[in-house]
C-alpha positions in Angstrom: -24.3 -3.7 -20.5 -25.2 -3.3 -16.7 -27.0 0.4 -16.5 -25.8 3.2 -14.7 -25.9 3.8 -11.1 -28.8 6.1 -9.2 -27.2 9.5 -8.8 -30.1 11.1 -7.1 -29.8 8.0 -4.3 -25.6 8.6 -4.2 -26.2 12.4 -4.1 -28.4 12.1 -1.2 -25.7 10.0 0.6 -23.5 12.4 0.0 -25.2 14.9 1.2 -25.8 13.0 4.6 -22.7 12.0 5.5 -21.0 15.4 4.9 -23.6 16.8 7.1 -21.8 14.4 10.0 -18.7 16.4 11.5 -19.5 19.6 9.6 -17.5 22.6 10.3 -20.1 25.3 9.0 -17.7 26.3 6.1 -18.3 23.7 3.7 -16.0 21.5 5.5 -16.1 18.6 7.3 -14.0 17.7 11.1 -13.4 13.7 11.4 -10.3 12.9 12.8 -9.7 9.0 12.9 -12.0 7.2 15.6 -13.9 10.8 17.0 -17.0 11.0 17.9 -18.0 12.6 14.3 -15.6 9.6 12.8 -17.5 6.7 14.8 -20.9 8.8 13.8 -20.2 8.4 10.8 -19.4 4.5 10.7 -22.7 3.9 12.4 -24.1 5.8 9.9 -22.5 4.2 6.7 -23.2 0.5 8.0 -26.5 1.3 8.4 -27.5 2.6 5.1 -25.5 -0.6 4.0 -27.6 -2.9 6.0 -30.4 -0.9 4.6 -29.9 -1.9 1.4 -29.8 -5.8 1.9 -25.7 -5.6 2.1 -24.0 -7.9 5.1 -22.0 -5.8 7.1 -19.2 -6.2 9.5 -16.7 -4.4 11.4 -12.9 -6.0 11.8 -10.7 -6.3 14.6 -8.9 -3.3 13.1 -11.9 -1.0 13.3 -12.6 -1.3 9.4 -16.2 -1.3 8.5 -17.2 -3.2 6.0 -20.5 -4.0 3.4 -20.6 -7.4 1.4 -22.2 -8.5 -1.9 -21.6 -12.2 -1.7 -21.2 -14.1 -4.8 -23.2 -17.2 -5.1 -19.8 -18.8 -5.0 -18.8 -19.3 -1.1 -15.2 -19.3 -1.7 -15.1 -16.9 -4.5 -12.0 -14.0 -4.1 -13.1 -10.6 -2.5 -12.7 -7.8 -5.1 -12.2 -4.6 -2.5 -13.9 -1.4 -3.3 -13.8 1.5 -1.1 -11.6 4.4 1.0 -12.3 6.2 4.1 -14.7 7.8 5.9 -12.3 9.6 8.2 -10.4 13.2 7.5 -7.7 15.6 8.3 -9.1 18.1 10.8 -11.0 20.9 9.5 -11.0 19.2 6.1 -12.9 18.4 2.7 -16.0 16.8 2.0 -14.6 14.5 -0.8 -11.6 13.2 0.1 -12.0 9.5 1.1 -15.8 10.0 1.7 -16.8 9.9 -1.9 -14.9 6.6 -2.4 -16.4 5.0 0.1 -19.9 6.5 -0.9 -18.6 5.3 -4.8 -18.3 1.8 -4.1 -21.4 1.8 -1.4 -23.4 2.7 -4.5 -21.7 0.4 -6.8 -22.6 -2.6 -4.4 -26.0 -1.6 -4.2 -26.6 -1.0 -7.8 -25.0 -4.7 -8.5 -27.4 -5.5 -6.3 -30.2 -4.7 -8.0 -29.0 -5.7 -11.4 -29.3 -9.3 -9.9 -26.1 -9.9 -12.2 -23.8 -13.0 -11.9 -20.4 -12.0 -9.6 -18.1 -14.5 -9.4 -16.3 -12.4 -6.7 -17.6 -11.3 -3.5 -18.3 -7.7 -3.6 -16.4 -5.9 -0.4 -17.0 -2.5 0.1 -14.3 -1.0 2.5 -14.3 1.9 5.0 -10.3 1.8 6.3 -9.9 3.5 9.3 -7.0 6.3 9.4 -6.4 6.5 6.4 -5.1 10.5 6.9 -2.7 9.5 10.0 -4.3 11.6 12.6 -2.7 8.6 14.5 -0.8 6.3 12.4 -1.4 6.6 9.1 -3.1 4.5 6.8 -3.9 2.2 10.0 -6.7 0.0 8.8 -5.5 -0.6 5.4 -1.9 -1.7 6.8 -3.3 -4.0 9.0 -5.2 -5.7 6.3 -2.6 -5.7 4.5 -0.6 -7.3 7.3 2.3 -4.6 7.5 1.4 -2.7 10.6 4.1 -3.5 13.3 4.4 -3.1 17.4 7.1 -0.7 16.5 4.4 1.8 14.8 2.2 1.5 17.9 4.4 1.9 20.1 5.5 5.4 18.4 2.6 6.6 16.3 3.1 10.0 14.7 0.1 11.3 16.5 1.6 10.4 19.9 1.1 7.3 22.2 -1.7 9.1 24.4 -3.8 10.3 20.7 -3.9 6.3 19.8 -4.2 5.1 23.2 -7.6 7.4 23.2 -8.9 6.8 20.0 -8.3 2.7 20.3 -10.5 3.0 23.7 -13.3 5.0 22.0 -13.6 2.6 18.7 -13.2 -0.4 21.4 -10.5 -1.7 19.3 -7.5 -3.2 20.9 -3.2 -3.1 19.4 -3.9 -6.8 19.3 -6.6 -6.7 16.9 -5.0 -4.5 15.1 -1.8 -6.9 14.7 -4.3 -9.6 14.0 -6.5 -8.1 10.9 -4.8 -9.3 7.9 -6.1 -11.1 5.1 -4.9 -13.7 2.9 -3.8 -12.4 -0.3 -5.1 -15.7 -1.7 -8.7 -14.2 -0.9 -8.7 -11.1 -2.7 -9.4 -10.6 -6.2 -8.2 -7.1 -6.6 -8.9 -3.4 -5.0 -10.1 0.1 -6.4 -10.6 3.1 -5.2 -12.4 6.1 -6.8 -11.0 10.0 -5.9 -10.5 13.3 -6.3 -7.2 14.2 -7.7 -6.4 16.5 -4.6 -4.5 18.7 -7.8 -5.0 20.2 -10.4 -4.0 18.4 -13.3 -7.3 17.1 -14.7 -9.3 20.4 -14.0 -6.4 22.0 -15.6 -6.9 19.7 -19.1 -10.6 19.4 -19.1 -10.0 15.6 -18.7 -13.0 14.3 -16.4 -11.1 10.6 -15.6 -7.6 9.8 -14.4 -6.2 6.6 -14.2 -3.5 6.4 -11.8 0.1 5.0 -12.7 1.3 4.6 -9.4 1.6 6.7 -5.9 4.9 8.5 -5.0 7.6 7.5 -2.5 8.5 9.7 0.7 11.4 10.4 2.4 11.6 12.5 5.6 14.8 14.4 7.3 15.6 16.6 10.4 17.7 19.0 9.7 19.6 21.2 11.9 21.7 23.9 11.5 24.3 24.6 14.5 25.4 28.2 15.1 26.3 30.1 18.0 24.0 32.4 19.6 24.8 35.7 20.5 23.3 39.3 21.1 21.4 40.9 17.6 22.1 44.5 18.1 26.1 44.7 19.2 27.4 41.3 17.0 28.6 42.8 13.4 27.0 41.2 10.8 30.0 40.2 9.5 30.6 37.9 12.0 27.4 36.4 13.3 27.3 32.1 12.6 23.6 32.4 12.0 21.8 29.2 12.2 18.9 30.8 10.5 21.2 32.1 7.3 21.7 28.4 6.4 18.1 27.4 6.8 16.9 30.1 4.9 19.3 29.4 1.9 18.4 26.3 2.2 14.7 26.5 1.8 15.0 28.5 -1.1 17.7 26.5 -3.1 16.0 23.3 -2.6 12.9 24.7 -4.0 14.7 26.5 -7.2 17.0 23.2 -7.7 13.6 21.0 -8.1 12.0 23.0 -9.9 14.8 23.2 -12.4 15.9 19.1 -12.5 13.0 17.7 -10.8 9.4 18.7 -12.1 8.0 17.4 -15.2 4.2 17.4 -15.5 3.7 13.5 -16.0 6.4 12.4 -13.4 6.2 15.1 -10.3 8.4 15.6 -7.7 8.2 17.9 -5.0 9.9 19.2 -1.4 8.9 20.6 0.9 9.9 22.3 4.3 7.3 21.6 6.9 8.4 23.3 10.0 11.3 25.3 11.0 12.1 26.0 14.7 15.0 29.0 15.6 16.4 28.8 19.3 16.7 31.1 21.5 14.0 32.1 19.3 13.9 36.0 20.7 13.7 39.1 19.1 17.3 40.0 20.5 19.1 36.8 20.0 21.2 35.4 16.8 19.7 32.0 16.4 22.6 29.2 17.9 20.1 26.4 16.4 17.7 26.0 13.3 16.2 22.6 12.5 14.5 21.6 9.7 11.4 18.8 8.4 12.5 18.3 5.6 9.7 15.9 2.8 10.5 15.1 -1.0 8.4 12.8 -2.9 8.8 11.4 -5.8 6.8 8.6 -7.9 9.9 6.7 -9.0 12.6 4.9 -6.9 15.3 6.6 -9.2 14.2 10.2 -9.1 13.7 9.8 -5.1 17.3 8.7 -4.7 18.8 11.5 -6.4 16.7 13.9 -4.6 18.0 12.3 -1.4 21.8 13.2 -2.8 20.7 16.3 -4.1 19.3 17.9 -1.1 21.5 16.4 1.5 24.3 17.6 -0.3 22.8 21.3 -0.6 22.6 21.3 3.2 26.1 20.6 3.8 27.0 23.0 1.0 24.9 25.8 3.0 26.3 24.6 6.1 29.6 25.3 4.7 28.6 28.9 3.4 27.5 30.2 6.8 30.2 28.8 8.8 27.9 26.1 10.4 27.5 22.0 11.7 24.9 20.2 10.3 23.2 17.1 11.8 21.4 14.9 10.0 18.2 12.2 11.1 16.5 9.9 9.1 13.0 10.2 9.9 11.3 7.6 7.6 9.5 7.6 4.5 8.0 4.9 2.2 8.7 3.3 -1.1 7.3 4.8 -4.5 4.0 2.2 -5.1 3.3 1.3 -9.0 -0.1 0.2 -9.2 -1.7 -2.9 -11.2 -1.2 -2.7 -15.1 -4.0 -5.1 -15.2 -6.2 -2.8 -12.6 -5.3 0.7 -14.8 -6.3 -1.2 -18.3 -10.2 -2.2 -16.6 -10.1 1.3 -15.7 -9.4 2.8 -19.0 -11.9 0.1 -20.9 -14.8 1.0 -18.4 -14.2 5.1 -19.0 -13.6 3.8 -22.9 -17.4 2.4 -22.7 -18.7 5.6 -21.0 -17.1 7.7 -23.6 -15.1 9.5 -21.0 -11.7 11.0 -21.9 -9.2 10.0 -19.2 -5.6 10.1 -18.7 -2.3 8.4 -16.8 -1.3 10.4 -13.8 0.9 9.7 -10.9 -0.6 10.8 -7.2 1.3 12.9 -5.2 -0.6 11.5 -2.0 -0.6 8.5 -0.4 -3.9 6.4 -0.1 -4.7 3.1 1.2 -3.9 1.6 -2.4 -0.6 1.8 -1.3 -1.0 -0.9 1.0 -2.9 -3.1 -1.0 -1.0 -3.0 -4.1 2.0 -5.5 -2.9 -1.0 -8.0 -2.5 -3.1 -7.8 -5.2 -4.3 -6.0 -8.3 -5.0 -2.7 -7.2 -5.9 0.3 -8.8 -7.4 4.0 -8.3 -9.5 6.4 -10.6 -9.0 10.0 -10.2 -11.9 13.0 -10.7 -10.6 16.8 -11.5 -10.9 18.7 -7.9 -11.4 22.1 -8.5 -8.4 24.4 -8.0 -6.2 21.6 -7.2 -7.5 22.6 -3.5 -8.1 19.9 -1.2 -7.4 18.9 3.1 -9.7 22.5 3.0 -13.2 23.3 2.9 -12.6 24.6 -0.1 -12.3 21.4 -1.4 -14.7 20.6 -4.4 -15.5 18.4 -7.5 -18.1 18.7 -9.9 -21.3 16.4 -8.9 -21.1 15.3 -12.5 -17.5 14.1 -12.1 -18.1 12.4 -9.2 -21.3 10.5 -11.1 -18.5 10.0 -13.8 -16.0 8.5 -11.7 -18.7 6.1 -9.9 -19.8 4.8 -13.3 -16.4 4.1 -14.3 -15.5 2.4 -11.2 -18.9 0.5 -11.4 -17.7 -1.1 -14.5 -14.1 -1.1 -14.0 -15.0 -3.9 -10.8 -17.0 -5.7 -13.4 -13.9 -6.0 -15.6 -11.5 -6.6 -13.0 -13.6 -9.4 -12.1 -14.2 -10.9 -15.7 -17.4 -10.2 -15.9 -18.1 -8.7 -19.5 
């Protein structure tokens, strides 16, 4: 069996790289395609090329370092994550995947081992949608559309910016995808971002699939009038139905909705009163409203569920509701065949591991449509993560990179 991987070397990467965009707290400040975010690409392809890996970046901005097989048209087995973060962020999350599979490359490397695969490891760019949202893994995948660019969630003048500084153009990023013939599978090693392996003492979690998302505007129509001489009786307070909204949503999924294995969750992400002053009854209170759930099922109910609550509460306080779609995406299962090399290399390790669902989205998502994909999750401590608080064990992370280490070699047959 191929030995382990050099912890002391990926520790020392580790160590580097968080160094890049740090925030003084213990966190880390990379928004997609700043000058800490293009820092750090600089810095990860040269500590690739450093270690006799061909590197490249693609029209999309993704960076990438190659172990070539010996076979020249041999699938691509993907290994990676990204290198970018949420601002004011973790060190782990994305980082240590892409550091993972950096250090799985280089230790194949050195084993001099037969691959019948081309080794890719994968730094996708925005994968935390300070822009877009999971930009460079989309376009790979050949999903992204005009329609996105056009209207990105971090505004049209934030992308225009950020493509000028990477010197990346929309038409490179419409023109990045691969073949799906050409890949052999993907996986990606991270932290749980909850707390549901620390909770168990289980060091390794095997991921079942990522949940859907579906995303509202809600608002609430009143009428505004003056606070001190309207009875109470008689106000039609936009922000009554908004606030009984809020907290019946919560109590109703916590009640149907939230089993340990199967998660789902909503959430209310910002709430805007007009007027909005001391002295003035709110006339108007709108709502972001997100649910998430990992299956298709238990997302549609939810979507019944809490649309009917809001025109129940709408009802209550006397009030018009308006509704607006405002997108979402589909729950993503991830490869049976992907999940089972997982579990064989953390079976070979003598690692305990479990089946989890992710609550978050990850560039897996786009990948899995396309082929075998799979992601390994470590315990984060606290469940705490998008904070500088955000922290896994250095042996967990070690765990997790030996497990993905040999869950590539058994997702490419190699025994």
């Amino acid at each position: 069996m191929l030995s382990l991987i050099n912890a002391e070397r990926f520790r020392e990467d580790f160590d580097m790289l968080a160094r890049i965009g740090a925030t003084g707290d213990g966190g880390v400040h990379r928004p997609c395609w700043s000058p800490a975010h293009l820092e750090a690409q600089r810095w990860w392809l040269a500590r690739a090329a450093e270690a006799g890996l061909l590197t490249r970046t693609d029209s999309a901005g993704n960076c990438s370092a190659i172990l070539p097989s010996s076979i020249s048209d041999a699938p691509t087995l993907l290994l990676g994550s990204h290198t970018d973060s949420v601002p004011n962020g973790g060190r782990f999350d994305g980082a240590l995947g892409v550091l993972a599979a950096l250090e799985v490359a280089r230790t194949l490397k050195e084993s001099g081992i037969y691959l019948p695969v081309h080794i890719e490891v994968i730094d996708f760019v925005d994968e935390e949608g300070t822009l877009v949202g999971i930009l460079g893994s989309k376009a790979l995948a050949g999903t992204l559309t005009a329609e996105e660019l056009r209207t990105p969630r971090g505004g049209r003048a934030a992308l225009e910016a950020g493509l000028a500084r990477a010197g990346v153009t929309e038409a490179g990023l419409l023109a990045a995808r691969r073949d799906p013939a050409s890949l052999a599978g993907y996986l990606e090693l991270h932290i749980e971002q909850g707390p549901n392996l620390a909770r168990r003492g289980i060091p390794i979690g095997i991921v079942r699939g990522i949940v859907g998302i579906r995303s509202f505007r809600l608002t609430y129509h009143g009428q505004a009038n003056h606070a001190g001489t309207t009875p109470m009786a008689q106000r039609v307070d936009a922000a009554l139905g908004a606030a009984a909204f809020v907290l019946t949503a919560r109590e109703l999924v916590l009640r149907d909705f939230s089993q340990e294995d199967a998660p789902c969750t909503v959430n209310i992400g910002q709430m805007r009163l007009e007027p909005g002053a001391f002295n003035v009854i709110p006339g108007k209170a709108e709502l972001a409203l997100e649910f998430r759930a990992p299956e298709s099922e238990q997302l549609n109910r939810l979507e019944k569920m809490l649309l009917s609550l809001a025109e129940v509460t709408a009802r209550q306080f006397g009030l018009k509701l308006t509704v607006e779609d405002a997108g979402g995406c589909a729950p993503t299962p991830l490869s049976a065949r992907a999940q089972a090399a997982c579990a064989a290399a953390a079976d070979s390790l003598a690692l305990a591991h479990t089946t989890l669902y992710s609550g978050a989205g990850h560039d897996a998502m786009s990948l899995a449509p396309l082929t075998p994909a799979g992601m390994i999750f470590i315990p984060s401590r606290d469940g705490i993560s998008h904070s500088p608080r955000e922290y896994s064990e250095w042996d967990d992370c070690v765990n997790g990179t030996n497990v993905l280490l040999r869950a590539a070699l058994n997702l490419a047959g190699v025994s």
